[in-house]
C-alpha positions in Angstrom: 0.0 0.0 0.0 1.4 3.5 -0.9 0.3 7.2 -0.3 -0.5 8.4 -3.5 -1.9 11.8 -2.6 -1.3 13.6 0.9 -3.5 16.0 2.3 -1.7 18.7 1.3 -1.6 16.9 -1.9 -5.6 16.8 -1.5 -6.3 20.4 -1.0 -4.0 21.5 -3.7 -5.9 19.8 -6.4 -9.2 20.9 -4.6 -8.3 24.6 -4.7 -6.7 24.0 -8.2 -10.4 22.2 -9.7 -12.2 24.9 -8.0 -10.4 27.3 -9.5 -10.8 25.6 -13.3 -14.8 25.0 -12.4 -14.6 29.1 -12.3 -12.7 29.8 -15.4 -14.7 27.3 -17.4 -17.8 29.0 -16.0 -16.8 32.4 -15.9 -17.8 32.6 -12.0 -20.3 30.9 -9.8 -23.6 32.0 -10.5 -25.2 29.5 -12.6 -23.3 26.6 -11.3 -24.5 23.7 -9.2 -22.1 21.4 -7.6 -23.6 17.6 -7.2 -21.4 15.2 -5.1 -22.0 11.5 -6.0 -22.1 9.7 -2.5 -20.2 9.2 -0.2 -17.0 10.9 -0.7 -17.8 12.6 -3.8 -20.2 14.3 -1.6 -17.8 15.2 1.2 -15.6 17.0 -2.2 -18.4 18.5 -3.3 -18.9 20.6 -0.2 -15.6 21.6 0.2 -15.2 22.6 -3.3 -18.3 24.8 -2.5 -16.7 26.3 0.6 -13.3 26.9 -2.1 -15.5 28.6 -4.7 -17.2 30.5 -2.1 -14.6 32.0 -0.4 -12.4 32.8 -4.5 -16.2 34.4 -5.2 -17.3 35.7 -2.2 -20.4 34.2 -2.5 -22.4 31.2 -2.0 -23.0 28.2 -5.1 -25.8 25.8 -4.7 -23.9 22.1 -3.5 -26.0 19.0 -2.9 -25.8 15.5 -3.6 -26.8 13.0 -6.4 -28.1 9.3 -5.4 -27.1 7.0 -8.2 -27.7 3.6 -6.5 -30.4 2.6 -8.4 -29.0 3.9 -11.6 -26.6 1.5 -11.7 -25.9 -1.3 -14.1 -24.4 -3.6 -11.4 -27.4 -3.7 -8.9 -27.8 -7.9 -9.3 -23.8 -8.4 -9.1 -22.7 -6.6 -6.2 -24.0 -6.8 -2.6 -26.7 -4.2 -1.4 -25.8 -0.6 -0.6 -28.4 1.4 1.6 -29.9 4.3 -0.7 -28.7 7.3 0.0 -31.0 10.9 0.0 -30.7 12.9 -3.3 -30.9 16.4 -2.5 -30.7 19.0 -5.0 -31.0 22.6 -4.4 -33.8 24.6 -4.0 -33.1 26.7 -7.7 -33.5 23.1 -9.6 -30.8 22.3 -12.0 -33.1 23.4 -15.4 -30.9 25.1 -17.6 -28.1 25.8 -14.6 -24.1 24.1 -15.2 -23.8 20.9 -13.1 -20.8 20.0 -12.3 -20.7 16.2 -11.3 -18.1 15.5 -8.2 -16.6 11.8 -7.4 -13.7 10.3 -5.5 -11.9 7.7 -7.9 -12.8 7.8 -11.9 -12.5 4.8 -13.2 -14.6 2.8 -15.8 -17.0 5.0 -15.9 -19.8 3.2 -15.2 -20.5 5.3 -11.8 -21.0 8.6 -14.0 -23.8 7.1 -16.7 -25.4 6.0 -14.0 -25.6 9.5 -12.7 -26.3 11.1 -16.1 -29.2 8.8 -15.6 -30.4 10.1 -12.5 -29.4 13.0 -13.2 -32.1 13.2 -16.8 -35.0 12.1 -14.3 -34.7 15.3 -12.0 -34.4 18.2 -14.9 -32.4 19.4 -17.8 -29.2 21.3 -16.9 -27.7 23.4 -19.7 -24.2 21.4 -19.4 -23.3 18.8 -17.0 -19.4 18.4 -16.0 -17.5 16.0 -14.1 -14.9 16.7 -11.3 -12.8 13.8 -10.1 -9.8 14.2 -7.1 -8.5 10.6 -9.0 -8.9 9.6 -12.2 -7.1 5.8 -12.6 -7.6 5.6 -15.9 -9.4 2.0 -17.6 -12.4 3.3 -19.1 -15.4 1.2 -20.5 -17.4 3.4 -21.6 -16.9 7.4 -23.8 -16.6 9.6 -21.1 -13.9 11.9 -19.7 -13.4 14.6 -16.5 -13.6 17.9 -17.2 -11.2 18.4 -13.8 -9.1 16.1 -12.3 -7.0 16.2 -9.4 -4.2 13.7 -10.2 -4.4 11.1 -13.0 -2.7 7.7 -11.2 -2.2 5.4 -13.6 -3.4 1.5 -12.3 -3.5 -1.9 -13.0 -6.7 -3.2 -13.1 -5.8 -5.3 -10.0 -4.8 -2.7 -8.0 -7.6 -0.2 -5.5 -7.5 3.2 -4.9 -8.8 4.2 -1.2 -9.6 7.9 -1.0 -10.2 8.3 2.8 -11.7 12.0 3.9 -11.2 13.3 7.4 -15.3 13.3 7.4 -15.3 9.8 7.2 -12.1 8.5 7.9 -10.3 10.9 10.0 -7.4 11.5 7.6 -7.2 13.0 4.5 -4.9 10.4 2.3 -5.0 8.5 -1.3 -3.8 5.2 -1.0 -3.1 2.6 -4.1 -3.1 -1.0 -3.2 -2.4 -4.1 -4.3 0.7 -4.8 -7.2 1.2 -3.2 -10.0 1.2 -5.2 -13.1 
């Protein structure tokens, strides 16, 4: 197991996407910031916080259930359903930015496109990663990434959060092929 990404390391490429998510947008006052649970969640806010103290002023952050949304359902074990909650302006013709932990096949984000089509029609949807590991299955890409770490398929990335975990860290484990 190695530390791919301190927490230093973490809020660099937090400020840094931020930062991008404003330049791309040309401020903060049509975006809305969507963390996929449960960590994506956790990035979300604090990339609200970020923008709202570059911008002096508050963007709309909530979160984005995708559990049943996924293609998987019948072949892993059961995950508890967590509460979508989007903000009170809707997403209808606002920029949502899409927040996870660990990109990978991309799998996780279709499935929130899909959710994301039943609650409204945003005028662009975007995707912010901290990791992308690369090994995509399916046509989709981050619009900000925090550190590409390239992986072997056999290896995990662990993205542990001081909200959950107590410690900000990115760990890779298992070999590298």
């Amino acid at each position: 197991m190695s530390v791919a990404l301190s927490a230093p390391d973490i809020s660099r490429a937090l400020i840094r996407i931020s930062h991008e998510i404003l330049e791309r947008n040309q401020g903060a006052e049509n975006i809305i910031l969507l963390g996929i649970p449960t960590r994506g969640a956790h990035l979300a806010t604090r990339i609200s916080q970020t923008i709202s103290t570059i911008e002096g002023r508050d963007v709309a952050v909530g979160m984005l259930d995708i559990t049943m949304h996924r293609d998987d359902l019948r072949m892993r074990p059961l995950r508890a359903i967590m509460p979508t909650s989007i903000p009170s302006s809707g997403i209808e013709g606002r920029d949502v930015v899409l927040i996870d932990d660990v990109f990978f096949s991309g799998r996780t984000i279709r499935a929130a496109l899909d959710a994301l089509g039943e609650i409204g029609r945003p005028r662009s949807v975007q995707l912010a990663v901290l990791v992308d590991r690369g090994h995509r299955e399916l046509p989709i890409r981050a619009d900000y990434v925090g550190k590409n770490l390239p992986t072997s398929p056999t290896q995990s990335v662990r993205v542990h959060l001081t909200e959950i975990d107590g410690i900000d860290e990115v760990l890779i484990e298992g070999e590298s092929n």
